[in-house]
DSSP file (Angstrom, degrees, kcal/mol; ACC not computed):
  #  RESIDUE AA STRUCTURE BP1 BP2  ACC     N-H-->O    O-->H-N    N-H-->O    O-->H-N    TCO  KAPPA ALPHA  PHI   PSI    X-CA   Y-CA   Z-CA
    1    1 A X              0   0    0      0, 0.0     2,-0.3     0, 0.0    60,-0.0   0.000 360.0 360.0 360.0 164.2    9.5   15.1   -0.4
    2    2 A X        +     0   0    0      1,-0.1   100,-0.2   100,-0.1    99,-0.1  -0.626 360.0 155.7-107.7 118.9    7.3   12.2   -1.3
    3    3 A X        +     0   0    0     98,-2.0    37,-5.1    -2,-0.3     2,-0.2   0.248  60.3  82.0-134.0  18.0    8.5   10.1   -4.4
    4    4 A X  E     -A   39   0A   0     97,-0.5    56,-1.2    56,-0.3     2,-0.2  -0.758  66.2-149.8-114.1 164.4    6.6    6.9   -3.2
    5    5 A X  E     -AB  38  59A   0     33,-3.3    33,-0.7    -2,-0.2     2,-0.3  -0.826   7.1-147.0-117.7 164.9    2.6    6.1   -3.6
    6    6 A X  E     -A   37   0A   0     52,-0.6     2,-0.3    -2,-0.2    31,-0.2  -0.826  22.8-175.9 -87.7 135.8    0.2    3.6   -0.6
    7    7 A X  E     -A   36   0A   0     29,-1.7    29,-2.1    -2,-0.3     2,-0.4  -0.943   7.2-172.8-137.7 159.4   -2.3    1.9   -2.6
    8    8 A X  E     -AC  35  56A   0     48,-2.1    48,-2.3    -2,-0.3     2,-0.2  -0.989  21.5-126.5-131.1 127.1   -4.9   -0.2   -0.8
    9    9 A X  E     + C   0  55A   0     25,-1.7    24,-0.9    -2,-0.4    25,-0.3  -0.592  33.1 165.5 -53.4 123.7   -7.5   -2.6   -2.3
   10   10 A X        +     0   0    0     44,-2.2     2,-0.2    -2,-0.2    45,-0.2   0.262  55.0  60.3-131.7  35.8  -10.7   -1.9   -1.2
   11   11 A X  S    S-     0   0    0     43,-0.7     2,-0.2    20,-0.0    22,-0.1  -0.645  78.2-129.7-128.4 167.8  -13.1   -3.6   -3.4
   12   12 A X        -     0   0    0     -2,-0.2    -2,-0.1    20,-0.1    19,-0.1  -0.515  37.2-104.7-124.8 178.5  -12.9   -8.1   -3.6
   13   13 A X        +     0   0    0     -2,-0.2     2,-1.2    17,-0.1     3,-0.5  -0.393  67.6 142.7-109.2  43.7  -12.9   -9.3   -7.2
   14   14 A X  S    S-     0   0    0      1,-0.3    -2,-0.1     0, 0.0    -1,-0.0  -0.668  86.8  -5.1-108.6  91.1  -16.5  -10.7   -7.5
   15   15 A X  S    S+     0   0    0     -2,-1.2     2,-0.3     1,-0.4    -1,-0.3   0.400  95.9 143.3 100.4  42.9  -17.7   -9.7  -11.2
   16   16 A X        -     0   0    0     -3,-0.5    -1,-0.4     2,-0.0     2,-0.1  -0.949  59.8-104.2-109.6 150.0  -14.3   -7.7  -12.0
   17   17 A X     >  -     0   0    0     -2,-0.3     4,-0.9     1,-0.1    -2,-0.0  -0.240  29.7-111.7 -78.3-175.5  -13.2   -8.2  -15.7
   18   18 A X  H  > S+     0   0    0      1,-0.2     4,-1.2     2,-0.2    -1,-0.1   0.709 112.4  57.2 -96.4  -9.7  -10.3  -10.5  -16.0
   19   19 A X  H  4 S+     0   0    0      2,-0.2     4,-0.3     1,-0.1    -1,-0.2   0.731 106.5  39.4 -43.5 -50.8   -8.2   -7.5  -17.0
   20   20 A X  H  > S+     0   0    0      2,-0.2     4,-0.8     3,-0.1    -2,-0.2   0.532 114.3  63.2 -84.3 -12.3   -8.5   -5.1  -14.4
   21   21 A X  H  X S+     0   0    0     -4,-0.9     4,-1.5     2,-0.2    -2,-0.2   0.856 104.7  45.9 -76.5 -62.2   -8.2   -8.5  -12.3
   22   22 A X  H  < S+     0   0    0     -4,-1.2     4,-0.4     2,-0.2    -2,-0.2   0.678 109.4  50.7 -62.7 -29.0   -4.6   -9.2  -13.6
   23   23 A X  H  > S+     0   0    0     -4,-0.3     4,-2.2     2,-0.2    -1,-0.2   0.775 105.8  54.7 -93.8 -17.2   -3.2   -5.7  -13.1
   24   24 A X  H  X>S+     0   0    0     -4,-0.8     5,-1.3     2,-0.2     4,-0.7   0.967 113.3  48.3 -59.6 -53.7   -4.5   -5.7   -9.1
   25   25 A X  H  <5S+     0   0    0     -4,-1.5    -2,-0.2     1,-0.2    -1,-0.2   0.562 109.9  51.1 -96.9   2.1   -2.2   -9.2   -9.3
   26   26 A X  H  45S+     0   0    0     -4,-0.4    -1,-0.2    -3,-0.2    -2,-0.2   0.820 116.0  40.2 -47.6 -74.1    0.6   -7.0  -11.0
   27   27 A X  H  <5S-     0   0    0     -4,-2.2    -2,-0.2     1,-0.1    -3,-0.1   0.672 120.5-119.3 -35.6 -13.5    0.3   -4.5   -8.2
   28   28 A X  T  <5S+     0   0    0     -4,-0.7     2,-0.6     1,-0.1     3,-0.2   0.738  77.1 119.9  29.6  42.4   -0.1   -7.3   -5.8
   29   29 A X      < +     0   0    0     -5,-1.3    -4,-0.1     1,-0.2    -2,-0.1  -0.561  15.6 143.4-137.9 108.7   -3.1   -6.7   -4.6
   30   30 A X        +     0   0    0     -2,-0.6     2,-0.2    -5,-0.1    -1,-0.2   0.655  61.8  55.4-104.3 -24.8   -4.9   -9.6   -5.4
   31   31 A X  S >  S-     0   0    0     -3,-0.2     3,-0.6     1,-0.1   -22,-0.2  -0.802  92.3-102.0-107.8 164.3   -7.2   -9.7   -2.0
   32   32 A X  T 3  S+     0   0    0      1,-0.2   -22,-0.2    -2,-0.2   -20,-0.1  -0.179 111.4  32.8 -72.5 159.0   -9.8   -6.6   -0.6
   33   33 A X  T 3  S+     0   0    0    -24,-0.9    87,-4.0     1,-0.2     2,-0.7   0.802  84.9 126.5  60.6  32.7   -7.6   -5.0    2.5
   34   34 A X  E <   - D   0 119A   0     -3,-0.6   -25,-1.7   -25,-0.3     2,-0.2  -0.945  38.6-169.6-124.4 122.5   -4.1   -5.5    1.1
   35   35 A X  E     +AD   8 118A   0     83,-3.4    83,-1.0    -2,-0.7    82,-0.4  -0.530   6.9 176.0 -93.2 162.4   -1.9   -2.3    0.9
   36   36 A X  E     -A    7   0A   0    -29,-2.1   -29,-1.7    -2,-0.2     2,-0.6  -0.882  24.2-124.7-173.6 167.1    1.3   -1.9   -0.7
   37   37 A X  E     -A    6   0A   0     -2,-0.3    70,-0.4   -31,-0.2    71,-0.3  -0.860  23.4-172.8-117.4 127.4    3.8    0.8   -1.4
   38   38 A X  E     -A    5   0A   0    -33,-0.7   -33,-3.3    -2,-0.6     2,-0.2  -0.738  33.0-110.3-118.3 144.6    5.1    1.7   -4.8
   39   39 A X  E     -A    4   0A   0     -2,-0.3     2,-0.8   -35,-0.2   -35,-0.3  -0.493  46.4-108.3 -74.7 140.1    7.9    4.1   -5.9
   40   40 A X        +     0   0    0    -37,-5.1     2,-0.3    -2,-0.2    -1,-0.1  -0.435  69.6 129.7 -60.7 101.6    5.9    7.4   -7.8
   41   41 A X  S  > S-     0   0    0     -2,-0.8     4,-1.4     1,-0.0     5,-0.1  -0.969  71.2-102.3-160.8 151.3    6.8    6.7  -11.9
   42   42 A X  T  4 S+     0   0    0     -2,-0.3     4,-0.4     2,-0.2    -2,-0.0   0.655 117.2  56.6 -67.5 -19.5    4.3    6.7  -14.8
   43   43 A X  T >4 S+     0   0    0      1,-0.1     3,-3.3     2,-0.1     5,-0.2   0.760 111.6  54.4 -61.1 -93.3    4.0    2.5  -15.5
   44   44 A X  T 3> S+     0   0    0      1,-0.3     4,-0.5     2,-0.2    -2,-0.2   0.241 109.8  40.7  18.7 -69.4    3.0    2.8  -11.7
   45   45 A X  T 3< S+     0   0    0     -4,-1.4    -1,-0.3     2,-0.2    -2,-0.1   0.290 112.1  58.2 -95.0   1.2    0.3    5.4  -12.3
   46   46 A X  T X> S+     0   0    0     -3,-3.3     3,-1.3    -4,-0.4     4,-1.0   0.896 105.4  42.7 -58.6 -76.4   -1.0    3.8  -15.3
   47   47 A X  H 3> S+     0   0    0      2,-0.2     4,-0.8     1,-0.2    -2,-0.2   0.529 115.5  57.4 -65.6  -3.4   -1.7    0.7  -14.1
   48   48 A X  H 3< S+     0   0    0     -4,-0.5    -1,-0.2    -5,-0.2     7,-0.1   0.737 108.7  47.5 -43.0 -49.4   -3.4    2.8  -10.7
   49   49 A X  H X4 S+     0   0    0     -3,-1.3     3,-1.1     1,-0.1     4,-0.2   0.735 105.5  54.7 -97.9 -30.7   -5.5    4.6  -12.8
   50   50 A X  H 3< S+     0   0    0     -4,-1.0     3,-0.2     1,-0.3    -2,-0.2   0.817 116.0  40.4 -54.2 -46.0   -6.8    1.5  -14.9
   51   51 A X  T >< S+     0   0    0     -4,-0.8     3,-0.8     1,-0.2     4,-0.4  -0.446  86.2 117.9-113.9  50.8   -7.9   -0.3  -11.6
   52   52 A X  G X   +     0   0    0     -3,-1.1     3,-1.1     1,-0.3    90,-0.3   0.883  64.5  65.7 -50.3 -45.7   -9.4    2.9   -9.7
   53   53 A X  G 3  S+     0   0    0      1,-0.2    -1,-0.3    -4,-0.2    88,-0.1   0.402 107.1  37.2 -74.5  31.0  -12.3    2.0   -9.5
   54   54 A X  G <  S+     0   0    0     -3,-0.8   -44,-2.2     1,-0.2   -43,-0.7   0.325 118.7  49.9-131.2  -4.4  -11.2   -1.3   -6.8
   55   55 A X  E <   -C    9   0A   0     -3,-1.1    87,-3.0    -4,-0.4     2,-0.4  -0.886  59.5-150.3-127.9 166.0   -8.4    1.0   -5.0
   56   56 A X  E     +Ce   8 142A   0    -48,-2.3   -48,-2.1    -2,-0.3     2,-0.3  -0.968  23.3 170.2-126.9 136.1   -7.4    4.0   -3.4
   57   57 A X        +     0   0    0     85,-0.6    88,-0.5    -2,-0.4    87,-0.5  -0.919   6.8 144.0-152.1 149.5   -4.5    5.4   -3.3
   58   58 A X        -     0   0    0     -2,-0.3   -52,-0.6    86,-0.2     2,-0.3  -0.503  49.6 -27.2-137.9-155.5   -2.2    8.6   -2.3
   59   59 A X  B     -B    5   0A   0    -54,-0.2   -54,-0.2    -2,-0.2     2,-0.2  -0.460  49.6-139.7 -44.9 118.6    1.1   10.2   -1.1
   60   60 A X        +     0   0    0    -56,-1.2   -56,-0.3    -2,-0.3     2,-0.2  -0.729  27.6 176.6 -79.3 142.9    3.2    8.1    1.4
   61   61 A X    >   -     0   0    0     -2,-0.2     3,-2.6    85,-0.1     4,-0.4  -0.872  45.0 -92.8-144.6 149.6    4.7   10.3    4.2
   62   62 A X  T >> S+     0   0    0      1,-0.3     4,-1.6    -2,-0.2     3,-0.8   0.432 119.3  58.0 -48.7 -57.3    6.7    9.1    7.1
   63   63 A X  H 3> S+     0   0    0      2,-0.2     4,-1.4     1,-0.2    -1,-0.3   0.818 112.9  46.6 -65.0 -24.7    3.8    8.6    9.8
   64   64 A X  H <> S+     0   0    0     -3,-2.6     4,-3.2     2,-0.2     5,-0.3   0.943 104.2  62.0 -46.6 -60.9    2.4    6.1    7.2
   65   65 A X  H <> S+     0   0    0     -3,-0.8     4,-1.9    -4,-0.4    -2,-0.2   0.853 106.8  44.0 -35.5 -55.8    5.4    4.6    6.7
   66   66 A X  H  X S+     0   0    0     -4,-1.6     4,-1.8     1,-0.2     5,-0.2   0.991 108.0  50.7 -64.7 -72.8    5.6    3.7    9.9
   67   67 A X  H  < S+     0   0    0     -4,-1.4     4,-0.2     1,-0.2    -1,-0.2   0.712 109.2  50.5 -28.7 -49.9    2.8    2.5   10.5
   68   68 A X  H >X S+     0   0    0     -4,-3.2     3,-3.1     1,-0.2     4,-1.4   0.915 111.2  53.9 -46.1 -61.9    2.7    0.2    7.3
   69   69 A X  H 3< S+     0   0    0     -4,-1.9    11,-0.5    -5,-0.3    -1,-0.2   0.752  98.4  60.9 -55.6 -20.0    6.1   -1.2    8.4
   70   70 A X  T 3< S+     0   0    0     -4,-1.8    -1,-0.2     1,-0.2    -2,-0.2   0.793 110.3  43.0 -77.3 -14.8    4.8   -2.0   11.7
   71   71 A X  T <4 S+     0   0    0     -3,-3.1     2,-0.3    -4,-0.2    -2,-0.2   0.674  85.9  98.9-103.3 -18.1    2.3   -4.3    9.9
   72   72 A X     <  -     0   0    0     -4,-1.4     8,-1.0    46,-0.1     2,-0.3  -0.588  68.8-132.6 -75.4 149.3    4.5   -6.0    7.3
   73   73 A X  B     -F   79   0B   0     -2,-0.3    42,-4.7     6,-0.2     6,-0.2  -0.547  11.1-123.6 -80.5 125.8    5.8   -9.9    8.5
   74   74 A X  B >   -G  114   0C   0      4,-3.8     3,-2.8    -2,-0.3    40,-0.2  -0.381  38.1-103.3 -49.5 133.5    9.3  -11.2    8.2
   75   75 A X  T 3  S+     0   0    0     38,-4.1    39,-0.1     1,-0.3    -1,-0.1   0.755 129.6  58.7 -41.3 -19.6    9.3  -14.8    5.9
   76   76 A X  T 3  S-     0   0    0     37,-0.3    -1,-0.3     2,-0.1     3,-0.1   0.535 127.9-114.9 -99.5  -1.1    9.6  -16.1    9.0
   77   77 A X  S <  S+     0   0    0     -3,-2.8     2,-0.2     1,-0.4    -2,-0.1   0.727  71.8 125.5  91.8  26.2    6.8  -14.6    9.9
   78   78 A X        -     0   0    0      3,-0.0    -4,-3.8     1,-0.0    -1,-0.4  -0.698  67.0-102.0-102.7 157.4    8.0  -12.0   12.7
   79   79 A X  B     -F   73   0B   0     -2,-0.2     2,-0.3    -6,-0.2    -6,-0.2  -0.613  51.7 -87.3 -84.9 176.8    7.1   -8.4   12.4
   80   80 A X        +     0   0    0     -8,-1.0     2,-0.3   -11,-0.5    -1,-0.1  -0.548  54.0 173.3 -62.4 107.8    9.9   -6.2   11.1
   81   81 A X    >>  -     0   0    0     -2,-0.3     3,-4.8     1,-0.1     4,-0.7  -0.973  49.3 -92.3-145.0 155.2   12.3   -4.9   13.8
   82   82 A X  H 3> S+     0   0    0      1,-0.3     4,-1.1    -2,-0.3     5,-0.2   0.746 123.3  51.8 -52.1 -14.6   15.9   -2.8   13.8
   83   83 A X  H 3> S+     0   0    0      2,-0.1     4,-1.7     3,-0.1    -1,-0.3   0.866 106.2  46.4 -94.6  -5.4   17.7   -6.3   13.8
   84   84 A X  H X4 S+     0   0    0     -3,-4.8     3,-1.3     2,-0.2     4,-0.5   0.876 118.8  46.0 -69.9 -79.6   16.1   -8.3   10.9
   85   85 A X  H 3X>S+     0   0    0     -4,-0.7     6,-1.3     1,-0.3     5,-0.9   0.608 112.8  52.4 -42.2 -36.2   16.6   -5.0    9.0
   86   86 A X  H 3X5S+     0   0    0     -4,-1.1     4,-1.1    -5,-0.3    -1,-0.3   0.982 113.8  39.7 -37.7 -77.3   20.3   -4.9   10.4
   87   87 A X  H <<5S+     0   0    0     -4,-1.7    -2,-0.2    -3,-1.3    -3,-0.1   0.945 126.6  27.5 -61.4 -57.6   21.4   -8.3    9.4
   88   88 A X  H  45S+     0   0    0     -4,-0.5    -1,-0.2     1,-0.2    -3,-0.1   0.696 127.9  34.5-106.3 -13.1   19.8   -8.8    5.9
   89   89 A X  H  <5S-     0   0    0     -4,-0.8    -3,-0.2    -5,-0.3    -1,-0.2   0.598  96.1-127.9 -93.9 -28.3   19.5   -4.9    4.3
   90   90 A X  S  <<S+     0   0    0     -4,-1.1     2,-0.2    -5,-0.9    -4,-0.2   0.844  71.6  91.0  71.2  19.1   22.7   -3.5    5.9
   91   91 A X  S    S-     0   0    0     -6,-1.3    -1,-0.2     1,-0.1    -2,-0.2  -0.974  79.7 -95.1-155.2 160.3   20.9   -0.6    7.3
   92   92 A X     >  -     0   0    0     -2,-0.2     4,-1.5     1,-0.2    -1,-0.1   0.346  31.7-130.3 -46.1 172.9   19.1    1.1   10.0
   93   93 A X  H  > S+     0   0    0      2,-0.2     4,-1.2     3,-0.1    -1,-0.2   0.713 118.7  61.1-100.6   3.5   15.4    1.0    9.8
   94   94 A X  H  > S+     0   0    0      2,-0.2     4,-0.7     3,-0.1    -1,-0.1   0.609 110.7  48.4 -81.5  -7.1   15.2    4.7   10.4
   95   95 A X  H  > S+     0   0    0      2,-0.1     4,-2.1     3,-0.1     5,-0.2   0.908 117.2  43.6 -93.1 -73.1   17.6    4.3    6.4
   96   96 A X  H >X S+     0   0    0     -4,-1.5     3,-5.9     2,-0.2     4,-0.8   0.751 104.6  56.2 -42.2 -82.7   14.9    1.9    5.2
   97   97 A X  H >X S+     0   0    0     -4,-1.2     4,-5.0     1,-0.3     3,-0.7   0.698 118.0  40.5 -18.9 -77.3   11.7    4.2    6.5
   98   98 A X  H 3X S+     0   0    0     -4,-0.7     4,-1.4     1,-0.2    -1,-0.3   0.724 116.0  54.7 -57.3 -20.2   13.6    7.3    3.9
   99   99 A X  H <<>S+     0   0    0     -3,-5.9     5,-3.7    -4,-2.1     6,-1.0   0.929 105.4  44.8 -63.6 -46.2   14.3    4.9    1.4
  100  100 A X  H X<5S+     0   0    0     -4,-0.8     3,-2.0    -3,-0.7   -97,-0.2   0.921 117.8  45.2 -65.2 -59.6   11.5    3.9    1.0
  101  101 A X  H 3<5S+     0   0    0     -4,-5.0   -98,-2.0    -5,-0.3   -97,-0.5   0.950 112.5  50.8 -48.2 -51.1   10.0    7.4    1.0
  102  102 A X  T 3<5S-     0   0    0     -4,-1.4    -1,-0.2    -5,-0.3    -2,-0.2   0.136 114.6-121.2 -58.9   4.6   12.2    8.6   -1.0
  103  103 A X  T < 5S+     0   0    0     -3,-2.0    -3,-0.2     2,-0.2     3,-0.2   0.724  83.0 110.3  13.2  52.5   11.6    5.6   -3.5
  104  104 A X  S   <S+     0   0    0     -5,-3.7     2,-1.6     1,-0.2    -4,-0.2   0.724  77.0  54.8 -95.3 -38.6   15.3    4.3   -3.5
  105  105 A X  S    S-     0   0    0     -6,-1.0     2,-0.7    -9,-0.2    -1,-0.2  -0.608  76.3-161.1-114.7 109.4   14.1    1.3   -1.8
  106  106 A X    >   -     0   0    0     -2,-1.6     3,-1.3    -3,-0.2     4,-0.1  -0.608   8.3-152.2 -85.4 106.8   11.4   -0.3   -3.7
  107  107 A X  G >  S+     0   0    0     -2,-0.7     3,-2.4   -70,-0.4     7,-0.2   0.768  89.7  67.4 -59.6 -56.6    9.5   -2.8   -0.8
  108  108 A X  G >  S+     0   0    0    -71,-0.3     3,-1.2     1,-0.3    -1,-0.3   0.797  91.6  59.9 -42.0 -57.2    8.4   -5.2   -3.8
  109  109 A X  G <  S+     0   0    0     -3,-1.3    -1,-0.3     1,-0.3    -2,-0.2   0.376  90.8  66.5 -44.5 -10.5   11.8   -6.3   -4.5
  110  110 A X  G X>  +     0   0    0     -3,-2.4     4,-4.1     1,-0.1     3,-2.7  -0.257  61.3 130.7 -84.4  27.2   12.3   -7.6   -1.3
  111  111 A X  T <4  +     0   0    0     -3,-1.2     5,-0.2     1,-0.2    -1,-0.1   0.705  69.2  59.3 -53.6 -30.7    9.8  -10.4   -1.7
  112  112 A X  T 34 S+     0   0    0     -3,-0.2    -1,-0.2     1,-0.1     3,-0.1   0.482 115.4  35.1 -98.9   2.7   12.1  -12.8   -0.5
  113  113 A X  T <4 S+     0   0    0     -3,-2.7   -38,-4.1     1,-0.2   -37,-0.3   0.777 112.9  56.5 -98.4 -57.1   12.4  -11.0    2.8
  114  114 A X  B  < S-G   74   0C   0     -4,-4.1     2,-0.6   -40,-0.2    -1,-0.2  -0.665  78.3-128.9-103.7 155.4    9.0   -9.5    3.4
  115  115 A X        -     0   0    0    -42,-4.7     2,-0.7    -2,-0.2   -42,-0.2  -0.725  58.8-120.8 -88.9 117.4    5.8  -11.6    3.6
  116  116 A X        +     0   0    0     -2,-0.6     2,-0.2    -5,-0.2   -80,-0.1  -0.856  69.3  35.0-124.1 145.8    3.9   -9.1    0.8
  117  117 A X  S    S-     0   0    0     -2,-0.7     2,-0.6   -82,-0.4   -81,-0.2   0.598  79.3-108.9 -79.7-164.5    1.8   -7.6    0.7
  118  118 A X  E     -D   35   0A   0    -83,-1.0   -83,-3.4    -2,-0.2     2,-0.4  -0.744  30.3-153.8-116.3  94.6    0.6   -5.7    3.5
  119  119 A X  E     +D   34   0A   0     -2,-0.6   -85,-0.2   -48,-0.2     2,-0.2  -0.692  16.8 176.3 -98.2 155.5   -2.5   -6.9    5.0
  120  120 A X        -     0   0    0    -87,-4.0    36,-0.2    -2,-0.4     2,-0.1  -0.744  24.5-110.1-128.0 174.6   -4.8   -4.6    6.9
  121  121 A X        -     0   0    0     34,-4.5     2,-0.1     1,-0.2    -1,-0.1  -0.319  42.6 -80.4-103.1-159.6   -7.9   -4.9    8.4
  122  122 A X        -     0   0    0      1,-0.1     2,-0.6    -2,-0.1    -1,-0.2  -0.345  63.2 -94.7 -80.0 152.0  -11.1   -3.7    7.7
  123  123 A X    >   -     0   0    0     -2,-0.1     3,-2.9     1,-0.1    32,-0.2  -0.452  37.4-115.4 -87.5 135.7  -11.5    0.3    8.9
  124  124 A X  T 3  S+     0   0    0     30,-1.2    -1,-0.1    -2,-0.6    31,-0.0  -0.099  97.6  13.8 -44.0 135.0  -12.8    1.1   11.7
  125  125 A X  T 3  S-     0   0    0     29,-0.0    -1,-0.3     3,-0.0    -2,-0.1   0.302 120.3 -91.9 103.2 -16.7  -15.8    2.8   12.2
  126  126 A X    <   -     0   0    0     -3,-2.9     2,-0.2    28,-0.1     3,-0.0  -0.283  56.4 -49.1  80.3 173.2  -16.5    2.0    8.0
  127  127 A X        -     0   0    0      1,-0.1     3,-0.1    -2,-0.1     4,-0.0  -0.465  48.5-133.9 -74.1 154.2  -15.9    3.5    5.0
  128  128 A X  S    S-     0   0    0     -2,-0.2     2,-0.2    11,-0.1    -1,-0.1   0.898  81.1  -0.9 -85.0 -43.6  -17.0    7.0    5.1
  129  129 A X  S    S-     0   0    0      4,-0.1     2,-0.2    -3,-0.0    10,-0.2  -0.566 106.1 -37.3-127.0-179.5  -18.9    6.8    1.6
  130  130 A X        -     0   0    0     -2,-0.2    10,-0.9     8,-0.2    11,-0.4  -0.437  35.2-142.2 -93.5 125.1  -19.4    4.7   -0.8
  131  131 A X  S    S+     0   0    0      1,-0.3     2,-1.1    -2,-0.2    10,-0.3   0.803  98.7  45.9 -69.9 -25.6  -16.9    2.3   -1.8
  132  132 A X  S    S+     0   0    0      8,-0.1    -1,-0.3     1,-0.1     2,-0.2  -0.297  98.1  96.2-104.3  79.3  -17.9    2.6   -5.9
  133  133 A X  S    S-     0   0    0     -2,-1.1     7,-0.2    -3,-0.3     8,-0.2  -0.627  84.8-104.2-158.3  84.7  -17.9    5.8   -5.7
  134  134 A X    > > -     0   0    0     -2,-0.2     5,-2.8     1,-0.2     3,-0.7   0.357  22.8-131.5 -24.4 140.3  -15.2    8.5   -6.5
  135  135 A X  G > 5S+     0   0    0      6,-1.5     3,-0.7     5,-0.4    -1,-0.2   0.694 105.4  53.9 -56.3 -21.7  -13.2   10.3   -3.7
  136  136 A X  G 3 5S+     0   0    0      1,-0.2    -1,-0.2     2,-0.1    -2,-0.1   0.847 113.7  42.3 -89.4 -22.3  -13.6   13.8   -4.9
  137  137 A X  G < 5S-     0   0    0     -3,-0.7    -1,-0.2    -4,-0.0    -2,-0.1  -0.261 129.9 -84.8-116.6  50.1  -17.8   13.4   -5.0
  138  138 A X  T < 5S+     0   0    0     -3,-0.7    -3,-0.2     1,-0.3    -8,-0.2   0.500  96.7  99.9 101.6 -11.5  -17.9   11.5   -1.7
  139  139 A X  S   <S-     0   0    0     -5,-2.8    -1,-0.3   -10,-0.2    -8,-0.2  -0.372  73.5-106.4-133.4-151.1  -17.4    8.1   -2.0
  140  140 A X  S    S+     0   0    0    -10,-0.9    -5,-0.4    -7,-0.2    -9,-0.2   0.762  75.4  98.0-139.0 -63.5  -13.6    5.8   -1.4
  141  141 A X        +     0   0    0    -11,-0.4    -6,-1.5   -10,-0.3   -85,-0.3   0.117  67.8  28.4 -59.8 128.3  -12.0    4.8   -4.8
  142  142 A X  B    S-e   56   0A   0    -87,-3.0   -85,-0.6   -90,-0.3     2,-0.2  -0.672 101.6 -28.6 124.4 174.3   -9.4    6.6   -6.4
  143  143 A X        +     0   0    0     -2,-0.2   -85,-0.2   -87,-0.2    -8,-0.1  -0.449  43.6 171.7 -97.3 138.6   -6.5    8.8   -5.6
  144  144 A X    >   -     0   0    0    -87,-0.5     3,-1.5    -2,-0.2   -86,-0.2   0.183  29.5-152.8-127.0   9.1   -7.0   11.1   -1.9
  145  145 A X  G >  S+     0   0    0    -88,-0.5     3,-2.2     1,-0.2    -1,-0.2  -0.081  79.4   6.6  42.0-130.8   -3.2   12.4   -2.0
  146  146 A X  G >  S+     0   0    0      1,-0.2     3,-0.8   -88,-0.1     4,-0.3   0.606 117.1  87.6 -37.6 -21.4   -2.4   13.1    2.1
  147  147 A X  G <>  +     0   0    0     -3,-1.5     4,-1.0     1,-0.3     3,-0.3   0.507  60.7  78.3 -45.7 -34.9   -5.6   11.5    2.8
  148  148 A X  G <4 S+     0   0    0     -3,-2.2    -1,-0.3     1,-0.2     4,-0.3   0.135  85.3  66.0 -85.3  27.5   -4.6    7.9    3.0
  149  149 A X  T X> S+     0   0    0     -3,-0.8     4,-2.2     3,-0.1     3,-1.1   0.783  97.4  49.9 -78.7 -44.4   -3.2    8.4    6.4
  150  150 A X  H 3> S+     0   0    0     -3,-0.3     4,-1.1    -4,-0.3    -2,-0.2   0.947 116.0  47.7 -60.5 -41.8   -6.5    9.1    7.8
  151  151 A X  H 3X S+     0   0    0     -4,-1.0     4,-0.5     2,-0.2    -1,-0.2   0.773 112.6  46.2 -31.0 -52.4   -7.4    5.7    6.0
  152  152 A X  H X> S+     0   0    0     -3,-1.1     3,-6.7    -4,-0.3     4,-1.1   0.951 102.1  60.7 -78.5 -74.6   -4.4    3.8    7.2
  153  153 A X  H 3< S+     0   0    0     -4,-2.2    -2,-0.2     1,-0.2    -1,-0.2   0.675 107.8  51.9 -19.6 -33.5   -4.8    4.9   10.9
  154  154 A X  H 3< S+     0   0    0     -4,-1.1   -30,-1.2    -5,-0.2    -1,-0.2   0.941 112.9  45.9 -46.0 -48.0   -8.6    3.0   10.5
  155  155 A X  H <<        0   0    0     -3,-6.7   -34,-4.5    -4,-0.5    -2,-0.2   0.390 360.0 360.0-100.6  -1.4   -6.9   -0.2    9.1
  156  156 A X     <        0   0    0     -4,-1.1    -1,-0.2   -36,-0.2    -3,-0.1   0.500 360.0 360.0 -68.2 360.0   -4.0   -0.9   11.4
């Protein structure tokens, strides 16, 4: 089971209040096309729900995971592979991947490891609807649960 959330900026900050501005740069995602993954708890989904309208975000499950992980950068600015993870976490990365799912290992806290957040590119093909524009009537912002795989798979 799932106890982690993806969220991905997909609105830029041009005419955003300076409120909703500061809690995307709590989240860290302070530029359009930056993902990150957060353990599932109610500060979390507070500040989620505050900045909807500039994100979307849903369930993490393992083929995400992966995927995501294939895109974050090392400090040194290498992608993430089973011997970084070896030497400086003390575990496999198939032990990160289920931590992380599992929200025992929370990816922010490792700031000094990983280059964070997670940028992706723009999705292929476009957005399907319209980016100010809820997910349940058609449009991108806003919580999609399983959904942000199809999402991720765009942006890799």
């Amino acid at each position: 089971m799932s106890n982690s959330i993806i969220a991905i900026r997909i609105r830029g900050s041009a005419s955003a209040p300076w409120n909703l501005e500061e809690t995307l740069e709590m989240l860290r995602l302070k530029k359009q096309f930056n993902a990150m993954i957060y353990p599932d708890n109610d500060s979390i989904r507070g500040m989620l729900m505050k900045v909807q309208s500039y994100i979307t975000w849903g369930k993490a499950n393992d083929k995400a995971i992966d995927l995501l992980l294939s895109r974050i950068h090392t400090i040194n600015g290498d992608f993430v592979n089973e011997n970084f993870v070896k030497e400086k976490l003390s575990m496999s990365l198939e032990d990160l991947k289920q931590g992380i799912l599992e929200g025992k290992v929370i990816v922010n806290k490792y700031d000094n490891l990983f280059k964070l957040p997670i940028r992706l590119h723009p999705p292929r093909g476009g957005f399907k609807g319209k980016v100010n524009k809820p997910y349940g009537t058609g449009g991108e912002f806003g919580y999609r649960g399983d959904k942000i795989l199809e999402l991720i798979e765009r942006m890799i």
